[in-house]
Every structure is written in structure tokens, then in C-alpha cells.
N, C-alpha and C positions, 0 to 999 in steps of 0.2 A: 245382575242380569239385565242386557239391553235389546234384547232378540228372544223370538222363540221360531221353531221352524218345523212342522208339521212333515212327516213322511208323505209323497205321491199314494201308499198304500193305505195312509189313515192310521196306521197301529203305532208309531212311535213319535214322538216330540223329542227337539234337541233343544236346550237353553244355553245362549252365550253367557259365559259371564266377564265382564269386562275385566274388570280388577284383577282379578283371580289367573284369568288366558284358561278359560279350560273352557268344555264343554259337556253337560250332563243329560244323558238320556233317560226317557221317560218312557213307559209303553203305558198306551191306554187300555183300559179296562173296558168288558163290553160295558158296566155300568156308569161309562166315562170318567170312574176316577184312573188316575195316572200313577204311577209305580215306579221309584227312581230305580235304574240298574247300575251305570258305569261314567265313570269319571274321567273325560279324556283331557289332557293338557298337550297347549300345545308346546313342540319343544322348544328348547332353551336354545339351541342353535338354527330357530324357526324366528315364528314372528309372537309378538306381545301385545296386549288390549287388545283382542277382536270388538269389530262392532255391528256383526249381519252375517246371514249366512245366506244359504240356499242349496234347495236338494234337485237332480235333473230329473226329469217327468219319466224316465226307467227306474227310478228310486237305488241308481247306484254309486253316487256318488252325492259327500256334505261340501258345497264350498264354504269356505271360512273367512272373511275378510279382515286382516287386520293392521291396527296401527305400524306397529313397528319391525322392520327388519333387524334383525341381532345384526348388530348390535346396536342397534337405535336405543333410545330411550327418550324420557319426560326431557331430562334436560341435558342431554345430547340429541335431537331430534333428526327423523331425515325419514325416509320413504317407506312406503306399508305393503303390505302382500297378501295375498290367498295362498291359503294351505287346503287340499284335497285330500279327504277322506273316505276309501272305500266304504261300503255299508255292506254289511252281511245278513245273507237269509234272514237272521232271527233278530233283523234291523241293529245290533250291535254293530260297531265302527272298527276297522283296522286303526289300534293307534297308531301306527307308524305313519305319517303321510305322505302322498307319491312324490318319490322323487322329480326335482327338475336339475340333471345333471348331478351334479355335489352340493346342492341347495333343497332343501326340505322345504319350499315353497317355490309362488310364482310371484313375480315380480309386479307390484301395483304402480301407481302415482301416491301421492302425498295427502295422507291422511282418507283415507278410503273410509265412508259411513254407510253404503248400502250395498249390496249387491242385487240380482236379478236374474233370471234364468229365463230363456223362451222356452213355451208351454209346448208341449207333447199335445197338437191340434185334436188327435184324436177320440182325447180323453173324456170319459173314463176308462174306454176300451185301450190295450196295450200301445205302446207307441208304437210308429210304422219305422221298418228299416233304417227308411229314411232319413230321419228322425235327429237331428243336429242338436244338439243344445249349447246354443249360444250364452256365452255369460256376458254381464253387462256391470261396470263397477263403477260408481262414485264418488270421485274425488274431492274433497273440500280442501282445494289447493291454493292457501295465500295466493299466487303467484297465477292461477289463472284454475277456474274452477271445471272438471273434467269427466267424463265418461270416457271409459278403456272398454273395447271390446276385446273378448277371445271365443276361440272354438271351444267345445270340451271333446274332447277324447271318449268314449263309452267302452273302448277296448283297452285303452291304457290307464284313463284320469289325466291327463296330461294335458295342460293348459293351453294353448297357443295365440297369441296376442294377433287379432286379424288384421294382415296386412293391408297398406293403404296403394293407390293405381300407382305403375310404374310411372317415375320421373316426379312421385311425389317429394315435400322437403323431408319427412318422416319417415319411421321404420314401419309403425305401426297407426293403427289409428285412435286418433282423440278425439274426442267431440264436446265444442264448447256445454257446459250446464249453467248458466249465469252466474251469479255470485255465492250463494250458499246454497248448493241443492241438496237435498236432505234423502227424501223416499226415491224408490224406482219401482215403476210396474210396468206389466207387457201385457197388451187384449191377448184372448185367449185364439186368436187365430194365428200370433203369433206374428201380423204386420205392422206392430206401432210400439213404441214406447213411448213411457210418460216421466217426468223427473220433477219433484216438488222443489222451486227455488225460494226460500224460506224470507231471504232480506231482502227480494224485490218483488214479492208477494206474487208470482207466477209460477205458470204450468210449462214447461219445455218439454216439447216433444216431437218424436221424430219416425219415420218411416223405414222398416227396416229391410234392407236389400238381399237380395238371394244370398250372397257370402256372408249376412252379419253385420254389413256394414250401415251405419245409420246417415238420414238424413236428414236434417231439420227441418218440421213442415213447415210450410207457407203459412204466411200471415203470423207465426208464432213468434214468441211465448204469449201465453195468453192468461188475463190476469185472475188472478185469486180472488179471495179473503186473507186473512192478515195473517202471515206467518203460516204458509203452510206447511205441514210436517208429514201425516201421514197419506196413504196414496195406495185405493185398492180397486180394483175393477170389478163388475158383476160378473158370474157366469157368463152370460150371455154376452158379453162385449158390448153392452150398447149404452152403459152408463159408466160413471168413475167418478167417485168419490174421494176427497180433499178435509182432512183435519186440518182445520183456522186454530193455531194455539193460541196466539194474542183472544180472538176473537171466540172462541169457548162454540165452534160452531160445526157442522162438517157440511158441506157442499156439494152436489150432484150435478155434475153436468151430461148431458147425453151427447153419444159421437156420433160425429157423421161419417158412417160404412163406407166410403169412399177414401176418405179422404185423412180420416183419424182426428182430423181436428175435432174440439169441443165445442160445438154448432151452437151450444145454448144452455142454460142453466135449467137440470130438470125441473120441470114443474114448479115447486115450490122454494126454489133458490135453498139458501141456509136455514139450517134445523138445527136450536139452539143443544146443545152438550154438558154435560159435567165442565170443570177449568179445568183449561190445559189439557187439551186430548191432541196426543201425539202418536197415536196407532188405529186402526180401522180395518177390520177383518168384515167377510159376507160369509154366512154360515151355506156351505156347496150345496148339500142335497138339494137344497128349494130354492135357494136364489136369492130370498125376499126376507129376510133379517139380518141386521147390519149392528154393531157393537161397534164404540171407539173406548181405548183406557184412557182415561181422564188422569194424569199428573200430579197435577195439585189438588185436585181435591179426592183423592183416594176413591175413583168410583168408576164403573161400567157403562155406558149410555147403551140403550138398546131402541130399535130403531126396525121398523118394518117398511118395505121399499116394495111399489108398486110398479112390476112390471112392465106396464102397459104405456107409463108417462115416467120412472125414473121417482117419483114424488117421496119424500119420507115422513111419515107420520110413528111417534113416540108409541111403543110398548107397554101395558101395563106394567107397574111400578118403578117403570126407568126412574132415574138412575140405579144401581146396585153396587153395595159396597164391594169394596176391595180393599187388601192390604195395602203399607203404605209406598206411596209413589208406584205407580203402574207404569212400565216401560213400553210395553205393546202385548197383543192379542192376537189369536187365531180361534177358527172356528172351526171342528172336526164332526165330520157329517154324523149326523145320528140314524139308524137304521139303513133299511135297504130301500132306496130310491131309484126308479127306470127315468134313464137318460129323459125321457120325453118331462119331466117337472122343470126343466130348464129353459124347455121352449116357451118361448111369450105369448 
């Protein structure tokens, strides 16, 4: 397992597993144990090793990211893809995936590790009309490392790779991510993305244009802690968070509302972690407790985040074990919470 992927609704979890190509759902219990139900693989004349997923803020569609296009393989290698999966009422998935054309996927770049979804601004309330969900995918491309945009479809599933201004050299558009970029996140207003570059210990990030289109901020990339890996934003859009793997640390910086760039490191810079934390969730309802899965040393860090400055201060009895090697974490809201616990 390298991924886990929480429903918009809260009631089911999906886990990648890499090895394997499949994907297994879980629905949560009210007493937050989880319940496996269905096993979905993806097909054989599809893509192989997924490595991320993402579900759109109407909870109707899973995208799936993965390594290899059939007939790619380890050592025949070549370009990777997203497969879409409808999700049904009772959050079970159509196995079949939406067609593109005579292809049972949509077409990525090379070696694809994250994906990304813009948020449904509204939320918790329904999405508006409106309501676009742009996907955003990660390429860890020897040959030049990449961000793909696409539209998503809400009436079909249907992928569409967003076109770049007439008289461009391209069909579609790319956007440089520096040399290893790992995580992807988007403020919950839905105007910025952020992309973890892992080998040259920065944050890239960009402004996102009314068609989807991105643009890289000013003054940017702007630098980390050591090897960052995981990458998750508050509710509130006014802080974002960075797991340091080398550095056993995760990071806060608070953004400037204007501008999206990272203004400054919150409050108290780095808060040391478990080793090796390469995933970073904020539990929704409140805001203000924060977990990374620690890698190597089989454990949870838990972390309560103040509001008002970004600052994080340690939880009674952090760390908390875990099985062995932790690949990443989510956090599904416990009770019923009025939108107003979110505000600062």
C-alpha cells in the first residue's frame, strides 16, 4: 500500500496498493473502525503500479495514477496513466474504468507519483454548479520533471489534458516541478498549488488560472528542510505544512492571501517527528491536530497547531506506534462540527 484516499462524504477509504495494481475499499464505521468490502484491479489492458489517487469534491469519481501503460513494464519501461473510476451511492466503485476512446485510461507523462484535485470552495456545503475539478499530476520524468493538467468531466469522467494559448510549441500544458517532486496540494480556495521537490529541498508553487492553467509564483521555489516528501494544507488556507524525511522534522509556513507564496515560517519553524515521515494529514472538523507516518521508525507523530500563529506544539504521548513501514495517513472528521470551528 502507497496511498490512502478518503471519500468527500467521510464514509469510505480507498488504499493503493502498488505491487498488486488494485484497489481496496474500506467504509468507516461510526465507531471509526473500517470494514474492507471490494477489491478492484486495474485492468490488464490498462495501466500497472498505481502510485496516488484522488476523489472530486462531488465524491463521483476515484482518479488513479499509475506507473505503466500496457504494455509498459519494470524492464520494458515507458509512460504512465490515470484510470477513472465512477463511485456509486453506496461508495462502491464501477470496476470497469471510463473509457478514452479504445483505451481504458488517460494518458500521463513518465512515471507519475502524485496526483491532486481542486477543492469544491464551497465545502462542506454541496459543490456549486460551477464547480470544475481540475486534476493536477506529477511527473518524476528523468528527462525533465512535470506537472500535467486536465479538466475532469462530472457528466462523463472523462479526462481532458488542458490546452496551452494558441501558437504555443505544445498540445497541452506542462509545468516545470524541479528535479524530484514528490507531494501535490491545493489551498482550499482553490487559487494556488504547491509541489514538494524532494532533491533540491524546495516548495514549487503556482497560481492557478481560471481554465486550470498554472503559473509559477514569483520569487519561487522557495526553500525547505531536507528532503521534502509529504505536503498538506490547514483548513483554513493560511498555513502548509512540509514532512523533512532526511531531517525527521515537518515544517509550517504561513501564506500570504494575496499572493500564495510562503511569507514566513510559522511561528516556531520545525517540530521535531518520528524518522522518516513521508505523509502529513490535519484532522477536518477542527483544524488543529496534525499526524505525519513516520517510515522508519514504525510510528505516528501527533501534533496540535495553533490557529492564530500556524505554531505546533507535541500531543500527549506522541509518537504512537504503527505497523511496520507507514506509507501515508488521513484523518476523517469525528462527529458533527458547524462550519464556524474552522474559522480563526
Amino acid at each position: 500500500p502507497v496511498a490512502i484516499v478518503l471519500s468527500p462524504n467521510s464514509q469510505a477509504l480507498y488504499v493503493i496498493n502498488h505491487d498488486s495494481s488494485n484497489i481496496v475499499e474500506f467504509l468507516i464505521g461510526t465507531d471509526g473502525k473500517i470494514y474492507p468490502k471490494n477489491t478492484y484491479v486495474l485492468g490488464t489492458q490498462g495501466g500497472s503500479y498505481p502510485t496516488a489517487a484522488v476523489i472530486d469534491g462531488t465524491n463521483k469519481y476515484l482518479i488513479v495514477a499509475f506507473t505503466y501503460q500496457y504494455p509498459y513494464t519494470p524492464v520494458n519501461p515507458g509512460a504512465g496513466g490515470l484510470e477513472v473510476f465512477a463511485i456509486n451511492s453506496d461508495n462502491s466503485l464501477n470496476p470497469t474504468p471510463i473509457a478514452n476512446g479504445t483505451l481504458p485510461y488517460f494518458i500521463a507523462g513518465t512515471n507519475p507519483v502524485s496526483v491532486g484535485v481542486a477543492p469544491c470552495t464551497t465545502a462542506p456545503a454541496p459543490c456549486p454548479s460551477s464547480y470544475v475539478p481540475y486534476i493536477y499530476v506529477v511527473n518524476q520524468d528523468p528527462a525533465g520533471a512535470s506537472v500535467w493538467g486536465y479538466s475532469l468531466s462530472l457528466t462523463t469522467g472523462k479526462l481532458t489534458l488542458i490546452p496551452t494559448p494558441v501558437g504555443a510549441s505544445i498540445s497541452h500544458s506542462i509545468y516545470g516541478a524541479g528535479v524530484t517532486p514528490h507531494a501535490i496540494a491545493e489551498d482550499p480556495t482553490a487559487r494556488f498549488v504547491y509541489v514538494t521537490d524532494s532533491a533540491s529541498n524546495q516548495l514549487v508553487a503556482y497560481t492557478v488560472q481560471s481554465d486550470g492553467s498554472l503559473v509559477p509564483l514569483s520569487n519561487g521555489p522557495f526553500p525547505t528542510g531536507l528532503y521534502p516528501e509529504g505536503i498538506t494544507m490547514d483548513p483554513r488556507g493560511q498555513y502548509i505544512y512540509l514532512t523533512n524525511y532526511n531531517a525527521s522534522t515537518v515544517t509550517g509556513y504561513s501564506i500570504n492571501q494575496a499572493t500564495g507564496a510562503p511569507s514566513g515560517v510559522a511561528s516556531n519553524g520545525a517540530s521535531a517527528t518520528g524518522t522518516g515521515p513521508n505523509c502529513v494529514t490535519i484532522e477536518p472538523s477542527q483544524g488543529v491536530y496534525l499526524y505525519t507516518s513516520n517510515f522508519v521508525d514504525n510510528s505516528v507523530s501527533g501534533m496540535q497547531l495553533d490557529p492564530h500563529t500556524g505554531a505546533l506544539s507535541n500531543i500527549q504521548n506522541t509518537p504512537f506506534n504503527t505497523g511496520g513501514n507507514p506509507t501515508c495517513a488521513v484523518a476523517v472528521q469525528a462527529g458533527s462540527h458547524s462550519f464556524q470551528a474552522l474559522q480563526p
